[in-house]
N, C-alpha and C positions, 0 to 999 in steps of 0.2 A: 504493500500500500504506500500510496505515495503519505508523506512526512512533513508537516508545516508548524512553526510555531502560531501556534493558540490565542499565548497569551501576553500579555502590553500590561506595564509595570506604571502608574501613574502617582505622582504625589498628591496626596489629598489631608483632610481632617477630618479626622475620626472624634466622636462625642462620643460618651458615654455619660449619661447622667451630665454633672456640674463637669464634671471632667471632660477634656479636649486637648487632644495632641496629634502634630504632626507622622502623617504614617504615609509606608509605599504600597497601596491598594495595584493587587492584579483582578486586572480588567478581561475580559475574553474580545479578541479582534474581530471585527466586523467590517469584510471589504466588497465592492464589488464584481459583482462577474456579467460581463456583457456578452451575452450569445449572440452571434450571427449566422445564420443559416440559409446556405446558397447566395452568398452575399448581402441578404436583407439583414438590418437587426430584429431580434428577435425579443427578448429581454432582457433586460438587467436583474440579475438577481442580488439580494444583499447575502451574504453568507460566510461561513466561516472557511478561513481559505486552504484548510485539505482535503486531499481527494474532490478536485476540481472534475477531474476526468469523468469519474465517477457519479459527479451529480449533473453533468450535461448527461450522460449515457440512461442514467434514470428517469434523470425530468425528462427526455424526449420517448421514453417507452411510456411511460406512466402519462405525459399527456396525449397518447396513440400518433406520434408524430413519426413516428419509425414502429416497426413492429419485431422489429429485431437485429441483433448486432450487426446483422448480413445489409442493413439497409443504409447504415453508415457509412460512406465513401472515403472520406476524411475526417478528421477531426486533429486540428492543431489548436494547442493554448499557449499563448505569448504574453507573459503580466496576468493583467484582470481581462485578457480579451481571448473568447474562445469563437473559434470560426468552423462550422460544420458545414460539410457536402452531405446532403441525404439522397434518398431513391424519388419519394415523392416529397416534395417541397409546397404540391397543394396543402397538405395536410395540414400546413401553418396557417392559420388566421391570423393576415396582419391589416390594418391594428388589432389589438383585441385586450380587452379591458379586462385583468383578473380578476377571477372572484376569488377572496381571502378572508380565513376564517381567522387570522389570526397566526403570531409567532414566524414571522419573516416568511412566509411562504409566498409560494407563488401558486395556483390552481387553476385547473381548466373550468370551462361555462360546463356545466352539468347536464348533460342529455341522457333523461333516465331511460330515452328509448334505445341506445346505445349502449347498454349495463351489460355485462358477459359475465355468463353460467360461471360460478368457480368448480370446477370436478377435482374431487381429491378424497381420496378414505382414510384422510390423517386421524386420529383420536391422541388425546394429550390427559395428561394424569392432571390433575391440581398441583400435585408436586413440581410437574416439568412446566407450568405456569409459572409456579413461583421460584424455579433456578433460574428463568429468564427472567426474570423481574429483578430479584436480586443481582445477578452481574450487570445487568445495565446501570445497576445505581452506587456500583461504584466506581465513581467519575472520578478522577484525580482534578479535570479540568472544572467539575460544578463544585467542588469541594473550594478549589481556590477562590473561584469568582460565582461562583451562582448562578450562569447567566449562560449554561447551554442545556439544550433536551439532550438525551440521548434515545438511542434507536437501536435495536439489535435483532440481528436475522438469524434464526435458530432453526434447527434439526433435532431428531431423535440423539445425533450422536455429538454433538455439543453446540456450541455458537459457531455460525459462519462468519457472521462480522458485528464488531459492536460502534458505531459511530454515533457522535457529538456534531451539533451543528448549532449557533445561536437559535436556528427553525424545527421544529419537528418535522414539517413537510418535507425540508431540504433534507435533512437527515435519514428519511425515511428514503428519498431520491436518491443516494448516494447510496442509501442497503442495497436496495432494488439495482443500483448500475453496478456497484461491486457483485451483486447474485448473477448477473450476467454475463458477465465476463470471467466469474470462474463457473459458469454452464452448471449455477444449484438449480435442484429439480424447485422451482416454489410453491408447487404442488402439495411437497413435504417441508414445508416451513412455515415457520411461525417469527409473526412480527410483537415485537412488547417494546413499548414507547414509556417515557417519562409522562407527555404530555395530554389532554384533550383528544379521544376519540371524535374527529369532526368529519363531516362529510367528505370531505378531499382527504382525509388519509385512510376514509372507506373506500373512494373510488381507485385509489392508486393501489390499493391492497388486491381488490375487485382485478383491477386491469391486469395485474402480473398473475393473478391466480394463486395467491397466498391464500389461505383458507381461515386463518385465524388471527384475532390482530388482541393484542393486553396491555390494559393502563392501568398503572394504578390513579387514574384522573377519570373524570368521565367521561359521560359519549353523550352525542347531540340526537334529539330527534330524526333528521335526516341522513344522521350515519346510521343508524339503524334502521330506518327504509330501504335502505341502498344495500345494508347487509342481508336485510329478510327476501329481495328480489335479485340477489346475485350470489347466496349462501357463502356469506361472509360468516363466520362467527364472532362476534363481538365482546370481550368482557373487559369490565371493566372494576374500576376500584379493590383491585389485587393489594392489599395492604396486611401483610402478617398473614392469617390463614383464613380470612374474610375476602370474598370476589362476588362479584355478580354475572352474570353471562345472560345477555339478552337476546342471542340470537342464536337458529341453529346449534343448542346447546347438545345434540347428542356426540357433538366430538370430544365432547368434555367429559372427562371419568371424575368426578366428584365423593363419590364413594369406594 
């Protein structure tokens, strides 16, 4: 995986009570990344700046802009500027105004008539809910600064990848291009996020055919529409040995 620093070291003043003194607070870095695809721009993403590769490679699966790695001709990053050749280049809508739920993401306009079947016969313990729950949360990088999600793409046979990003969307784009390019089945995988179950990270779960997605946060009404018409499973508020699972619960062994 590609290696970036995180983290930005800033002087500040810390209060505590009557008390105030000078301190070196670490910050988490937030830069841009400017897509351009077949020479149009595409958008600017704010994001945290590892594994760049990774999160153009997901954000254009997850927003159906490519349908697969085979459809990518090119793909060069130079700075904050990333320039893609695709197969179909209609597939972009430009302009096109994102809809966001929220936490630096970027999301497609939502066309429920466009939802794809997820097929998969994964089943998951409570237990294997909650060792993916637990290694995502421990972050060296939110520990310092508070102020990234994390994201992690699991299997029966351990984590595939566990990524940080100041967005969960981004983060979740970055699972999803790293599950590509080392060719995981996502069939057989499970997503467990830091943040909010929201519509756009049911649909990008939806699009790759992940089957199962876990927060210990909650989930929105329309992520769980979109879960119950594309057999998503949904759970959410994974906290100690208390969860909820709102949809599609028979992948889930509970007993």
């Amino acid at each position: 995986m590609e290696v970036a620093k995180t983290i930005k070291e800033f002087e500040c003043l810390k209060v505590s009570g009557e008390d105030a003194k000078e301190a070196t607070c670490q910050v988490v870095e937030e830069v841009p990344l400017s897509i351009f695809i077949n020479g149009r721009h595409y958008v600017t993403a704010m994001t945290s700046p590892q594994l760049r590769k990774e999160f153009v490679v997901g954000h254009l699966f997850a927003e159906r802009i490519i349908g697969s790695l085979n459809e990518i001709e090119s793909l060069e990053i130079e700075g904050n500027v990333v320039r893609a050749i695709v197969v179909n280049p209609m597939r972009v809508i430009l302009p096109r105004k994102p809809i966001v739920s929220g936490c630096g993401g970027i999301a497609s306009f939502l066309d429920e008539s466009k939802l794809l079947e997820i097929k998969s016969d994964l089943q998951l313990t409570k237990e294997e809910l909650e060792a993916g729950m637990k290694a995502i949360s421990l972050s060296e990088t939110h520990v310092a600064t508070g102020g990234v999600h994390s994201v992690g793409l699991f299997q029966k046979s351990g984590p595939v990848s566990i990524i940080e990003d100041i967005g969960r969307h981004n983060a979740l784009d970055k699972a999803i291009g790293y599950g590509l390019m080392q060719n995981i089945d996502f069939g057989q995988s499970l997503v467990a996020c830091t943040g909010r179950i929201s519509s756009d990270m049911a649909m990008k779960c939806s699009v790759a055919g992940i089957p199962v997605i876990v927060s210990r946060g909650a989930t929105t009404s329309l992520a769980i529409s979109i879960a119950e018409r594309t057999g998503l499973t949904v759970v959410g508020f994974l906290r100690g040995k208390k969860l909820s699972v709102y949809t599609n619960r028979e992948r889930i062994k509970v007993r």
